[in-house]
Each structure stands twice: as C-alpha cells, then as structure tokens.
C-alpha positions as CSV (number, residue, x, y, z in Angstrom):
1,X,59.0,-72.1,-49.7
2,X,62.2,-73.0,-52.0
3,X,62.8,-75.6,-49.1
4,X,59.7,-76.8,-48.5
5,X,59.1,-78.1,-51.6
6,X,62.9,-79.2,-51.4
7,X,62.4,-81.4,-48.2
8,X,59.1,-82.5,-49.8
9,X,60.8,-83.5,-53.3
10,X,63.6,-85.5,-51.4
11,X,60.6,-87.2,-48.9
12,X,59.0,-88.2,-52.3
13,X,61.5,-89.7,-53.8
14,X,63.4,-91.3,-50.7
15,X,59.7,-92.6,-49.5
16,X,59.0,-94.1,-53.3
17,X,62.4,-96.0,-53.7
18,X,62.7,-97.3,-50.7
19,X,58.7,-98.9,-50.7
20,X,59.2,-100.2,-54.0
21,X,62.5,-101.9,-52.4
22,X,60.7,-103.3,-49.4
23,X,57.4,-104.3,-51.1
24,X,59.4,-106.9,-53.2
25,X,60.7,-108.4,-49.8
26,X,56.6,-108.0,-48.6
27,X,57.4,-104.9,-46.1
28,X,54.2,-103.1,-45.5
29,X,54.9,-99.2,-47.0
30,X,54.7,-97.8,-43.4
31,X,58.1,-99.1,-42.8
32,X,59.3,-97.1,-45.7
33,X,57.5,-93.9,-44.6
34,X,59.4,-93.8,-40.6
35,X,63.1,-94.7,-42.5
36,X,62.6,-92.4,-44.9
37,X,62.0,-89.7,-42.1
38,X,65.0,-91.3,-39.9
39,X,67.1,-90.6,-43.4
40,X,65.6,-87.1,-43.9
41,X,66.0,-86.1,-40.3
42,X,69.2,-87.2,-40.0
43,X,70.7,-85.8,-43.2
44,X,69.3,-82.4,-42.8
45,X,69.6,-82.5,-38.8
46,X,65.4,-81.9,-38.7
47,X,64.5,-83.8,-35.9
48,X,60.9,-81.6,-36.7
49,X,59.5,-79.7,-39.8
50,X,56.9,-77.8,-38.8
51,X,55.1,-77.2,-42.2
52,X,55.2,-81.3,-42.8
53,X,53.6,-81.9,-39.6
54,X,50.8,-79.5,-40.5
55,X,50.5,-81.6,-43.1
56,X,51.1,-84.8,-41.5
57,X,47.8,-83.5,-38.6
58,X,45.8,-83.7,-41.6
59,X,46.7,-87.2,-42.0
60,X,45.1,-88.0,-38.6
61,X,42.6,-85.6,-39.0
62,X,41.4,-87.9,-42.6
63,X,42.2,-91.1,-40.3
64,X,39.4,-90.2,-38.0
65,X,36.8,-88.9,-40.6
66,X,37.1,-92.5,-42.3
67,X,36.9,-94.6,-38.4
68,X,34.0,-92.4,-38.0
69,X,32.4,-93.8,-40.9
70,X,32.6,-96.8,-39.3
71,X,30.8,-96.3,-36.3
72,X,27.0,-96.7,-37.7
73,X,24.7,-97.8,-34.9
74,X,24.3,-100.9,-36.7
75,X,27.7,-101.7,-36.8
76,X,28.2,-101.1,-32.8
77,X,25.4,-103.0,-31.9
78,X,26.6,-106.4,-33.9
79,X,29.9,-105.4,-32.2
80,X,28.9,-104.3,-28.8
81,X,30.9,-107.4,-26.8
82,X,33.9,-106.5,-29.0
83,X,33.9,-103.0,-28.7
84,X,32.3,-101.9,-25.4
85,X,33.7,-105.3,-23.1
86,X,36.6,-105.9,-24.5
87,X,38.0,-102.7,-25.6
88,X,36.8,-100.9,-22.3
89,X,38.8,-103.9,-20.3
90,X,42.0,-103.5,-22.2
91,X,41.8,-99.7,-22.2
92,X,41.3,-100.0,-18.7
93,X,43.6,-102.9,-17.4
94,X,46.5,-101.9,-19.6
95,X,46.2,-98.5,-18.3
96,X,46.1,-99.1,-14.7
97,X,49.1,-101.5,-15.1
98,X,51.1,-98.7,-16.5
99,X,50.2,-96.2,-14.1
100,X,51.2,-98.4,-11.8
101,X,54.6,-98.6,-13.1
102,X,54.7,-95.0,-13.8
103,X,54.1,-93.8,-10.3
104,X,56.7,-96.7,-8.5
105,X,59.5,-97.1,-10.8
106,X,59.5,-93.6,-12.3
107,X,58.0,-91.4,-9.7
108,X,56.0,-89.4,-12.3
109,X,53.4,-86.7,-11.7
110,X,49.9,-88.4,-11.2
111,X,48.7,-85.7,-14.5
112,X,51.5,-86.9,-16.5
113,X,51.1,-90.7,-15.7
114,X,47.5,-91.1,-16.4
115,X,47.8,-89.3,-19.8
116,X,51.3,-91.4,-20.6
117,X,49.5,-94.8,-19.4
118,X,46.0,-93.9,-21.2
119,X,48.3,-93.3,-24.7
120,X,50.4,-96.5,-24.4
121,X,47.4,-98.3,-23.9
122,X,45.8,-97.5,-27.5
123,X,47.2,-99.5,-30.5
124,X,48.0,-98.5,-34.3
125,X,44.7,-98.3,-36.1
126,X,46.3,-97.3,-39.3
127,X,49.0,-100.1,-39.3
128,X,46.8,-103.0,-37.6
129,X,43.7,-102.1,-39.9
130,X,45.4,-102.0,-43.2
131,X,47.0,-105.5,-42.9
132,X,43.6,-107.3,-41.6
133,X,42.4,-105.8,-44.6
134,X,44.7,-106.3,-47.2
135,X,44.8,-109.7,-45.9
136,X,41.5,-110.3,-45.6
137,X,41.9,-111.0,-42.3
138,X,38.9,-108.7,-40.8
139,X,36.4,-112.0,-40.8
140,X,38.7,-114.1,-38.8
141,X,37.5,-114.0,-34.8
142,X,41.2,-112.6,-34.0
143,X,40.4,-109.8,-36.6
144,X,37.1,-108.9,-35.1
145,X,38.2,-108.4,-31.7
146,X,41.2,-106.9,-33.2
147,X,39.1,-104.4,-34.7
148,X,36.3,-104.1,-31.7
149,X,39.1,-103.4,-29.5
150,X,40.5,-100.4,-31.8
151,X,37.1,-98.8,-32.5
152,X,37.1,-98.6,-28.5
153,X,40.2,-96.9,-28.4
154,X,40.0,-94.6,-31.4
155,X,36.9,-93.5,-29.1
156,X,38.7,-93.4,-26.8
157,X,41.0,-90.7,-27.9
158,X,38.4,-88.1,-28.0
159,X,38.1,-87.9,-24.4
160,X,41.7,-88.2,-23.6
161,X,42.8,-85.4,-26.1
162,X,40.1,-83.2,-24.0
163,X,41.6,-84.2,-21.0
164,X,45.5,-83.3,-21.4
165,X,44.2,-79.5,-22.4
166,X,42.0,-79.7,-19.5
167,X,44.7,-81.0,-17.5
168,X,46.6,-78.1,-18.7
169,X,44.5,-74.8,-17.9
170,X,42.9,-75.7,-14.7
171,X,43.8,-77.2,-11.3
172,X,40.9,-78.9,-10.7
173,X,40.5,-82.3,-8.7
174,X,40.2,-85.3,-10.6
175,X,36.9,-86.1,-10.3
176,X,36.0,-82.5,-11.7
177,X,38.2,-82.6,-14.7
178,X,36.3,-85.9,-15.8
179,X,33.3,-84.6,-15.7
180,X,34.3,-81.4,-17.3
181,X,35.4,-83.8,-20.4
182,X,32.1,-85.3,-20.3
183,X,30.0,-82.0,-20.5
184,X,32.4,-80.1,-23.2
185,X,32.4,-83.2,-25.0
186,X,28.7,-83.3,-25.2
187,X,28.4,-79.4,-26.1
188,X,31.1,-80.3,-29.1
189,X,29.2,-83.2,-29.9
190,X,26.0,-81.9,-30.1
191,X,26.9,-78.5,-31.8
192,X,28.7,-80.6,-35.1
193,X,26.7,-83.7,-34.9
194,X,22.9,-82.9,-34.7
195,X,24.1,-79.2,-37.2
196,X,25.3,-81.2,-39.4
197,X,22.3,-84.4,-39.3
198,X,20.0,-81.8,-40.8
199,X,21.9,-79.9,-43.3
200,X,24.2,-82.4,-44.6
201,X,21.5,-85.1,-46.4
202,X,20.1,-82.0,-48.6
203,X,23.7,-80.3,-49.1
204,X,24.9,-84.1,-50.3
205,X,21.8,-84.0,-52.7
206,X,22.7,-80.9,-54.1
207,X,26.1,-82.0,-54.8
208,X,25.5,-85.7,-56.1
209,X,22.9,-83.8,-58.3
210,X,25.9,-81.3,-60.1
211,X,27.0,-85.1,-61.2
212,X,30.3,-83.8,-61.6
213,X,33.4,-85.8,-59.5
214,X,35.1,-82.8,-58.9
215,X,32.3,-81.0,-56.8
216,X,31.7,-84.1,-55.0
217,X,35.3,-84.8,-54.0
218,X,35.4,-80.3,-53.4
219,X,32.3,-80.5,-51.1
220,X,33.7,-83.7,-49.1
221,X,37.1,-81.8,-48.4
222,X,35.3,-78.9,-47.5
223,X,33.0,-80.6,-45.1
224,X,35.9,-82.2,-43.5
225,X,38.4,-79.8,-43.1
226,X,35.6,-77.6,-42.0
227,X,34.4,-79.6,-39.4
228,X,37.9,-80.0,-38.2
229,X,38.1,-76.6,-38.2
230,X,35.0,-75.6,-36.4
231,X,36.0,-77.9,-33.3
232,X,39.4,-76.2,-32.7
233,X,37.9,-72.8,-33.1
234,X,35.8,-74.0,-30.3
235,X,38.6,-75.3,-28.2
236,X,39.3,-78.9,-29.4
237,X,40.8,-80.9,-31.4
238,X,40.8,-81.0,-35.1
239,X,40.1,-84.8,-35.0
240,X,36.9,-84.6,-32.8
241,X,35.4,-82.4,-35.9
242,X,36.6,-84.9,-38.2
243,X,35.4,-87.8,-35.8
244,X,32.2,-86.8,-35.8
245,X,32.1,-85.6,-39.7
246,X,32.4,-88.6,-40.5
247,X,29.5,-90.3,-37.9
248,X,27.8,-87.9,-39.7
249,X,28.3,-89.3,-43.0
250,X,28.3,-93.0,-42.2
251,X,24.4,-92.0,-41.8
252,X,23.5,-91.3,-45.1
253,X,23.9,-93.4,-48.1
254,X,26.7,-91.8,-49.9
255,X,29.2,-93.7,-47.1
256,X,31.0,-95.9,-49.8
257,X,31.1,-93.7,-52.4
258,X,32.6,-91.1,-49.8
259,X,35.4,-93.4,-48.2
260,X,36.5,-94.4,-51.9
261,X,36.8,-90.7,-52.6
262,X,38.8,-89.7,-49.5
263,X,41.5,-92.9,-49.5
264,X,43.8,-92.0,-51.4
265,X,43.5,-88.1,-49.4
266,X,44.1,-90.3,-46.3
267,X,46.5,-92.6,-47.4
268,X,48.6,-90.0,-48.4
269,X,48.2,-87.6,-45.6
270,X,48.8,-90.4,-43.3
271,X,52.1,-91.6,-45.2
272,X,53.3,-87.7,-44.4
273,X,52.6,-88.5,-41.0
274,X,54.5,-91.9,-40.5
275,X,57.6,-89.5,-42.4
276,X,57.3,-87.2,-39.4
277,X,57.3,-90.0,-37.0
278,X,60.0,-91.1,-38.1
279,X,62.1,-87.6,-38.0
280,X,61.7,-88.2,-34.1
281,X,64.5,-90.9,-34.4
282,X,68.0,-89.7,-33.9
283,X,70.1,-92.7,-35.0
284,X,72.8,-91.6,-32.8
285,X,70.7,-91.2,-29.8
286,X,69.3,-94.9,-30.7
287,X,72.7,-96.0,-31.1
288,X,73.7,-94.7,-27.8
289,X,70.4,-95.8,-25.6
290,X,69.5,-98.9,-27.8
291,X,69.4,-101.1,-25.1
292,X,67.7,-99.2,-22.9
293,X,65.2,-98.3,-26.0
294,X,64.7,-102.3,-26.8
295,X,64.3,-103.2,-23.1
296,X,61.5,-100.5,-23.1
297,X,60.4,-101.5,-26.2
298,X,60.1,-105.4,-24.8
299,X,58.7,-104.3,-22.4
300,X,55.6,-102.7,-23.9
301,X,55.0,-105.4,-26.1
302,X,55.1,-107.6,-22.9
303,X,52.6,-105.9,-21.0
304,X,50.0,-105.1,-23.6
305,X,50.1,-108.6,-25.2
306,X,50.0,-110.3,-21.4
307,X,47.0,-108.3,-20.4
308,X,45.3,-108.4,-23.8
309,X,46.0,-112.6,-24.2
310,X,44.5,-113.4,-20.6
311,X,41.6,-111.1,-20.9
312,X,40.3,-112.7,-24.5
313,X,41.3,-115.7,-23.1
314,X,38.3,-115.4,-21.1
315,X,36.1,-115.7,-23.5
316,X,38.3,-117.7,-26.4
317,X,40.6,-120.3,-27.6
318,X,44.3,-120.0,-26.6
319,X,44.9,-119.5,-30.4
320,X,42.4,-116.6,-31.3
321,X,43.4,-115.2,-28.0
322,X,47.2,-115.3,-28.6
323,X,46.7,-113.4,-32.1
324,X,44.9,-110.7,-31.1
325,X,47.3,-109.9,-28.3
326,X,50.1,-109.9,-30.3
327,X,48.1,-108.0,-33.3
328,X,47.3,-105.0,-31.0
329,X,50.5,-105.2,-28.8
330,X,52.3,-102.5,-30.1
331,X,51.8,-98.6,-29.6
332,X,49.9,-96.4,-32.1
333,X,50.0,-93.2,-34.1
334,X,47.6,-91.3,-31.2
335,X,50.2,-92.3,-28.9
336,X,52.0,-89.6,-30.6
337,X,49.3,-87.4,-31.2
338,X,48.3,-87.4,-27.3
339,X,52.2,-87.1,-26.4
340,X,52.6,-84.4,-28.7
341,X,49.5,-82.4,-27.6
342,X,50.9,-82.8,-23.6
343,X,54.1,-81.4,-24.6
344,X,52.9,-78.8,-25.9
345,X,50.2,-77.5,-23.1
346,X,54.0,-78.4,-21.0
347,X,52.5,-82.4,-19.7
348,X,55.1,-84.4,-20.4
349,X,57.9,-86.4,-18.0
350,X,61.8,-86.1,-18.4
351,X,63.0,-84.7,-21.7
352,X,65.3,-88.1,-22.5
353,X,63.5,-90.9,-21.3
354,X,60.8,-88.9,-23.0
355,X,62.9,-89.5,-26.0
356,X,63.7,-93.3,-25.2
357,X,59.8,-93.9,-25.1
358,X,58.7,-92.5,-28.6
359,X,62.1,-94.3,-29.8
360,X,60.8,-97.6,-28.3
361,X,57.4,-97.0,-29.7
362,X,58.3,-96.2,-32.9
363,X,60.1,-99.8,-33.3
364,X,56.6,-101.6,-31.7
365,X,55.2,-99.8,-34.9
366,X,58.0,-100.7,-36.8
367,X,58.0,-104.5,-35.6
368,X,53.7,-104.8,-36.2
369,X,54.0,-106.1,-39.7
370,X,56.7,-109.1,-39.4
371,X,54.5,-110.0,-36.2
372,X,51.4,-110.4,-38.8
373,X,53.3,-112.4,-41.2
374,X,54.0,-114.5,-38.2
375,X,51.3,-114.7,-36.6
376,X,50.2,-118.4,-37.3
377,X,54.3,-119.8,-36.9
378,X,54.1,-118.3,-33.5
379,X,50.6,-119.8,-32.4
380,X,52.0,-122.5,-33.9
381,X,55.3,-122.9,-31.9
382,X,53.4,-121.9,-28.5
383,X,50.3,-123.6,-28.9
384,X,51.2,-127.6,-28.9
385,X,47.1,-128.5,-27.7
386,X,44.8,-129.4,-30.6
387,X,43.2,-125.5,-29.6
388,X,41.8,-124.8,-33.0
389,X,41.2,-121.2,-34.2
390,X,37.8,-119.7,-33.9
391,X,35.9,-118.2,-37.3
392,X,33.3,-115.8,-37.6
393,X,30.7,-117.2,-39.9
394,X,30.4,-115.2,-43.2
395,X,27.0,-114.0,-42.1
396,X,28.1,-112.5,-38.7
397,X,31.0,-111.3,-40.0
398,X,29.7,-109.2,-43.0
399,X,26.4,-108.2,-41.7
400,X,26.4,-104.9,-41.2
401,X,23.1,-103.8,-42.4
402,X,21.8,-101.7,-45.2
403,X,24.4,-100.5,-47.4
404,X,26.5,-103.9,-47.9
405,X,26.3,-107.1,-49.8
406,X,24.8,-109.9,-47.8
407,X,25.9,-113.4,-48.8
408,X,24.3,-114.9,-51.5
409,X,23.2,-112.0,-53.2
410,X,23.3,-111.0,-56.7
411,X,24.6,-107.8,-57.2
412,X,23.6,-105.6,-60.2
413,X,26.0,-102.8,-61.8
414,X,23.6,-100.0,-62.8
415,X,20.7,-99.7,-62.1
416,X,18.9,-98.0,-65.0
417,X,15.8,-99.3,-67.2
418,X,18.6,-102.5,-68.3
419,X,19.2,-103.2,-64.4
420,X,15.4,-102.7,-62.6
421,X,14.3,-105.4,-65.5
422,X,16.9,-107.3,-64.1
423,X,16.0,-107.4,-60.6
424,X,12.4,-107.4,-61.4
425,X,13.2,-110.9,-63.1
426,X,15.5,-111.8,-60.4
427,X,12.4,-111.3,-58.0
428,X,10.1,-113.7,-59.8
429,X,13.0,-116.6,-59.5
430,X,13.0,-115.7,-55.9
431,X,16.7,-115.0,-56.0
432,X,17.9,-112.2,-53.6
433,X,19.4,-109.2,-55.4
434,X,20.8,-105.6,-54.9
435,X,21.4,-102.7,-57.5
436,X,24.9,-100.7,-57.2
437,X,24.5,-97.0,-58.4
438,X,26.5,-93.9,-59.1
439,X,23.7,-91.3,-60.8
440,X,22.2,-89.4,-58.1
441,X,18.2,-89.5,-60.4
442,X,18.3,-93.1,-60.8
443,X,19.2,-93.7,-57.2
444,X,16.6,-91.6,-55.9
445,X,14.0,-93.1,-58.2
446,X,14.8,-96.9,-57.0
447,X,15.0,-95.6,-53.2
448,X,11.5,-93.7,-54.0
449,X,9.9,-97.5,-55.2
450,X,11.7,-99.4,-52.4
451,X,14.1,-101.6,-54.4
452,X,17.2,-103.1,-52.9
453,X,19.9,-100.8,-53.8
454,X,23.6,-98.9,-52.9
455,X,25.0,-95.4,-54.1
456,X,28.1,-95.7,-55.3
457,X,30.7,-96.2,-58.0
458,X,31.3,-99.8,-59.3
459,X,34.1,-99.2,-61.2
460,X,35.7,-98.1,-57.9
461,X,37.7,-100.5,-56.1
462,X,37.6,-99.4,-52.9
463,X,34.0,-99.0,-53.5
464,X,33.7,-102.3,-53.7
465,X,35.7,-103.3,-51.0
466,X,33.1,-101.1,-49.0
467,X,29.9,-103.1,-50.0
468,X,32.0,-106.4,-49.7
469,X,31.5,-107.4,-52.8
470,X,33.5,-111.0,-52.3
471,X,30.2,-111.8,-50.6
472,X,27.8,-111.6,-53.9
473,X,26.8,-115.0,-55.4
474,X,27.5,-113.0,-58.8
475,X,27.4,-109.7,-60.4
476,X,25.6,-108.6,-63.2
477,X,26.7,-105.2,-65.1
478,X,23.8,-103.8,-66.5
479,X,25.5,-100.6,-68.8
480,X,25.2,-99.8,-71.6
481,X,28.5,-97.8,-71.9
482,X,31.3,-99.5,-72.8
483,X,33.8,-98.1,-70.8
484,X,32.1,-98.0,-68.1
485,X,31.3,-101.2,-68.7
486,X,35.2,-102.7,-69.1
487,X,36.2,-100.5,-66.0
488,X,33.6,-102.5,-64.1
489,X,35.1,-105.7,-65.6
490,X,38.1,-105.3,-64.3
491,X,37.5,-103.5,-60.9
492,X,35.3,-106.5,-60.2
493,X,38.7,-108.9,-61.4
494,X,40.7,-107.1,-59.2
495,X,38.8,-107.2,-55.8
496,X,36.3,-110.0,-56.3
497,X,38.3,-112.7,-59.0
498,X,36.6,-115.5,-57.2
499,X,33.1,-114.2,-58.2
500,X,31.1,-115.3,-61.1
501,X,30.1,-111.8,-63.6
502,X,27.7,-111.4,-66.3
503,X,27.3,-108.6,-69.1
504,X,25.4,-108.0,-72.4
505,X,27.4,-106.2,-75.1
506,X,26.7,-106.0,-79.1
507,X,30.5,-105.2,-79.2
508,X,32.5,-108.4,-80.6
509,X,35.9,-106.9,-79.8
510,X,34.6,-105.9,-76.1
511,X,33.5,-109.2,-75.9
512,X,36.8,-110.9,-76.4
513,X,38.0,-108.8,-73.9
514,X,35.8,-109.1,-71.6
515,X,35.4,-113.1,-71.9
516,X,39.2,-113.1,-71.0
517,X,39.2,-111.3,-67.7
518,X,38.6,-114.3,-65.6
519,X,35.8,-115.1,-64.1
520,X,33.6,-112.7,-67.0
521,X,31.0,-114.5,-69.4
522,X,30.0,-112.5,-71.9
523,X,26.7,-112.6,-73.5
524,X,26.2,-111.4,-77.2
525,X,23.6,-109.3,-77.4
526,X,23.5,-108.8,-81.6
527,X,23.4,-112.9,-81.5
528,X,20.4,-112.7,-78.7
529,X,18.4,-110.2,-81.1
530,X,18.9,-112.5,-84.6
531,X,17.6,-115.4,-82.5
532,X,15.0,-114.0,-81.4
533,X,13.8,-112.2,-84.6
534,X,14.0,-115.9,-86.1
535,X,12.4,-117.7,-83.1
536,X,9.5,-115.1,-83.8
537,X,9.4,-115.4,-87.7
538,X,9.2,-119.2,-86.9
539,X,6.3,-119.1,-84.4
540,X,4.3,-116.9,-86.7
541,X,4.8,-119.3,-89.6
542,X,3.8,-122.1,-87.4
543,X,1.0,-120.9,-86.8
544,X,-0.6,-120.2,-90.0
C-alpha cells in the first residue's frame, strides 16, 4: 500500500508540473500524462503497475459510458452517412491493407493479423474528440466525419474485444467465430440493455427526487461500475457494460446532467490511463530501435491517412478530405486495450517488434495534437487549387433532437413560477424558447404540461456545453437565489461569452457584478416595482 500511494504521489506531481509546463507552450495535457509515465517507468524500472492499470481500465471503462451517451437514435440517424458509410469503409479498407501487410511482410498467424490489423485501424477517441471540442471544431464538415468515423469504430470495439477471447478458447473456423460474436453479443446486449430500459427511468426518479448531489453522483457510479461489472461476470468486457450503460442513459433525460457529473471521473481515470501507456516506453529500447520505431510509426500514419484521404475524397473537397485524414491518422487508446487483452488470452506476434509497434503507436498519439494545430498550414502548403473547405450549417450541425438548444432559441435558467411566466410571454411574441432545470418537481411538472424544457444544472459548464448553449439567441436566468444566480452568470461567461444574458435582481451590489461580466444586462427589479407602483398611482389619479 506504502508504495502505491508512493508511485501515485510521484505520478501526481510529475503529471501536474509537467502539464502546467506544456499548456503555456499549448501542449494538450495527454502529452504530459505518456512522459510522465516514460519518467516514472523509467526511474523505478516499472515498465507495468498492476494496481494503476486497474485504475487506468476504469478510465476506459468511463470513456465508453460517456461515447455511449452519444449514440441516441437520433443522433445516428442525422449521422448515418458519417458513421455507417464512412466509418464501416475505413474500418474495413484500412484493415484489409494491414492484413495484407501482416501476412506478406511479416508472415503472422491469420488470428493474430486480423486482430493486430482491426486495432491499428481504430483512432484515439479521447485525444481526437477533446481537441475538436475544445476547439470548437466538432461543426466543421472535417469534424463531423471525424467524429462519424470514430463513433463507427468505438462500435466497433465491442465486437472485436469478443472476438480475440473467442479467438482464444475455441478453434473454430472463421466463419463460426463471427457469428458466435454476433449471438453472444446480442445475449449481452439484450440482458443489460432492455434490464436496464425498464428499471433505470424509475431508479433515476428516485434518486433526482433525494435532491441531494451526492446520491445522484453515488447512484451514477454505481450504475456504471455495476454494469461494467455484470458483463465481465458474464464473460465480456467491462466496457461493453459500460457501453451500453450509458445507451441506456442517453435515453432518458438526465443525459446532460449525467455526462457533467461523470467528466471529471473520466477525465481523470483516463489521464491514469495515458500514465500507464506511457510506462510501456523504455527510452533505451526507443533509443536503440528508434529508427525502426519512426519508420513504423511513418508508416502507420501513411497508410491510415492515404486510405482515409481518398475515400472522403469521394464524396468531398480535397481540403475537408485532407483534414480528416490526418485528424484520425494516428492509433488510439483501444489499440492498446485490444493488444493488451490478446496478450493476455496468449494472441499476440513476436515479443520485440511487439514492442516496436506500441512504441510507434504511442508517438502517432503523441504527434495527434501538433498535427491539429497544423492542420490548416498543411492544407494550406498541399492544397494550391482555390478547393475551399466545406461547413456544416449550424442547423445540421447542432440538431440533435430533444434535449439540445436549437438555433435561435431563447433559453431560460430555471424554470419555476419566475421562468414558466417567462416562456408563457415568450409564446405570445412568437419567439421560440426552452426552460433549463435542475429540481427534479419542477421538471416533472413542465414535462407533465408539455412545455419546452432540459434537466440539468446551468451553473454547470459542461452542462452547458451539452445543450450547446453557444447556439441560444440569449439566455434568461429566471432565480431567485443569488448565488445560484452569479454561478449561472459566470458559467454562462465562460462557455457562451458571445451570447446576450438577462436577469432580474433587487440586489444593487449583485447587480454591479453581474452588469460587469460581459455580455450580462442586468435589470433592477426594486426600480421595476417603484415604477410601477407610480405608473399605477398615476393612472388612478387620471382617472378620477
């Protein structure tokens, strides 16, 4: 235990000093996360800790409970060319390319190929995800086939995973083994998914009725880890459960408010993970192979962006073709997860160039970020023709059905007595509105009279992230609390500066505050009453 918490004291303080080093020269954090584990490991001669990387499995496991909440029905079918045509293609293409390679150049085993080409085929969700998004980058036409492409393979992975233990405990024939993944993946599916439709809307009522933060954030863990748990015991992965948790989820309409809670869990988890990735890298075996690892490592990043750039090329400009090649031509963190679960059912090629192929994908990883900063110099520099770049419109981009902000909507910040009067006004002018709400009663009692309106926490930034606030023609915060109030103020400043927000407080020195966050106009509400106690006394004298 002593060196447990030893190895994760020196992680937590390696990891911090060296992000807050490389965010002031604009290096995305899982940079910082692999060297810190390439420090660790080699200072301590740990090429493995086997208590962080049950911690670090949990990372992945949270990773796929948030993708899950992604995949609404809704959300596929405004994404169905983008996910199912060109994700299946590159999946596909990419794979056969390296299988190819695989069985002439390095004679493997046909098992062992197809699993190796299937992994280096997928792409780093958690790396190419987080920049589009921090960017802002997801309503671009690059970033949505980006992001089709990588909701393909992360379901993808589900079948694959099934396969390498299949692979492992049976000699059947090919044809067979698929079809076994099929049917056990339907038994897993169907066990968690349709359980868990029917108990988990009246659990979540249960808990969003305790109103207590705490129970919510307990019961979520619970549900997850559970779920996780009840798909190993039954001979799968932990990340199908999680998978499929969080479909589960994305069905009800606690989605937002769920993802905002579990972030931070994932971001963490996940940042554990990238530490153990990065404990795979022996600097003296890079040092003594590097050039075989960077002519492996050019070589992926050949491949995958070649196959991916003449397939969307097919249906796009050179220019929104080009970036999403080189956006998604690196190797991702299931690459690791797949190679890791072969090697351990004994699937897995010769030990070193084993070695030389996780040390090659680590640097794809590695190299992702500087390829984003330079994405538009390098379109730039190859693409001389006046090939401009392709936008989604806002509408097409953002749609995504109930549950999010559609342009040109008002949004309202509670939705109690203050905020239906609101929207009832709203409704008279014509103007298009929806309510944002955290207490459980007053949620259920606008849902019960049909009114326009989201669960969730708006002081929340990731909340509003979610509901894509940026979208809103303004935002109206209907509290009466104060702090809540000035928490919403400033949430809203922080994601959304750009739009326009409105509030009513009898508070003088909350208004001053609140008139200097930009963008805020506050409205007095003592000076509202005395007018209109003196318009009144006026029209009555009038008219005697």
């Amino acid at each position: 235990m002593e060196n447990l918490i030893t190895l994760i004291l020196i992680c937590a303080g390696l990891s911090l000093v060296l992000n807050v080093l490389l965010k002031k020269l604009q290096v995305e954090s899982v940079i910082g996360y692999i060297l810190t584990g390439m420090a660790v490991g080699f200072a301590f001669d740990l090429e493995h800790s086997a208590s962080l990387e049950t911690v670090a499995e949990f990372g992945i496991v949270f990773l796929m409970f948030t993708i899950g909440l992604e995949f609404s029905p809704q959300k596929l079918k405004l994404m169905k060319k983008e996910v199912f045509l060109y994700g299946a293609l590159q999946m596909g293409i990419t794979a056969a390319v390296f299988f190819f390679i695989g069985h002439w150049l390095l004679a493997l085993e046909p098992a062992v190929n197809l699993i190796v080409s299937l992994a280096l085929a997928l792409s780093s969700t958690a790396i190419v995800l987080n920049l589009l998004t921090k960017n802002r980058k997801v309503g671009n036409l690059y970033g949505r086939n980006a992001v089709g492409v990588l909701l393909f393979q992360d379901i993808a992975v589900i079948p694959l995973l099934l396969m390498v233990s299949i692979f492992a405990s049976t000699h059947q024939s090919v044809p067979e083994l698929l079809l076994n993944v099929v049917i056990d993946g339907a038994i897993v599916f169907a066990l968690l998914f349709v359980g868990a439709r029917f108990a988990t809307p009246h659990l979540m009522e249960q808990v969003i009725g305790a109103r207590s933060n705490e129970i919510f954030i307990g019961a979520l863990l619970l549900f997850v880890i559970g779920a996780a748990q009840l798909a190993h015991t039954l001979g799968f992965s932990y990340s199908l459960g999680a998978f499929i948790a969080g479909m589960v989820i994305a069905e009800t309409h606690y989605k937002h408010q769920v993802e905002a809670d579990l972030i931070p869990f994932r971001d963490l988890l996940l940042g554990v993970f990238f530490i153990t990735v990065g404990m795979q890298v022996s600097p003296p075996f890079v040092l003594d192979n590097l050039l075989l690892i960077l002519g492996v490592m050019v070589g992926l990043l050949a491949v995958k962006s070649l196959i991916l750039f003449a397939l969307i090329r097919v249906f796009h400009g050179t220019r929104t073709s080009l970036k999403t090649a080189l956006l998604l031509s690196q190797c991702g963190e299931f690459s690791f997860v797949v190679f890791e679960t072969a090697q351990a059912n004994n699937l897995f090629m010769d030990a070193a160039f084993g070695q030389i192929l996780v040390m090659a994908i680590v640097f794809t990883m590695m190299l992702t970020p500087f390829l984003f900063r330079s994405l538009d110099r390098i379109t730039d520099w190859m693409v001389k023709s006046g090939d401009e770049e392709e936008l989604v419109s806002p509408a097409a981009a953002m749609h995504e059905g109930p549950g999010h902000v559609e342009a040109n909507q008002v949004v309202i910040c509670g939705f109690g007595s203050l905020g239906r009067r609101v929207g009832l006004h709203l409704s008279k002018e014509q103007i298009a509105y929806v309510g944002l709400e955290h207490e459980a009663h007053m949620y259920r009692h606008a849902e019960e009279e049909y009114l326009p309106v989201i669960f969730g926490n708006a002081s929340r930034s990731q909340v509003l992230r979610g509901i894509h606030i940026e979208q809103a023609r303004a935002v109206i915060i209907a509290m009466s609390n104060e702090e809540r109030i000035r928490q919403v103020a400033h949430a809203l400043n922080h994601v959304a500066p750009e739009v326009p927000v409105f509030v009513c407080s009898s508070n003088d020195k909350l208004i001053a505050e609140l008139n200097s966050v930009g963008g805020t106009q506050s409205i007095d509400t003592q000076e509202q009453k005395a007018l209109a106690l003196v318009e009144a006394l006026q029209e009555k004298e009038a008219s005697v």
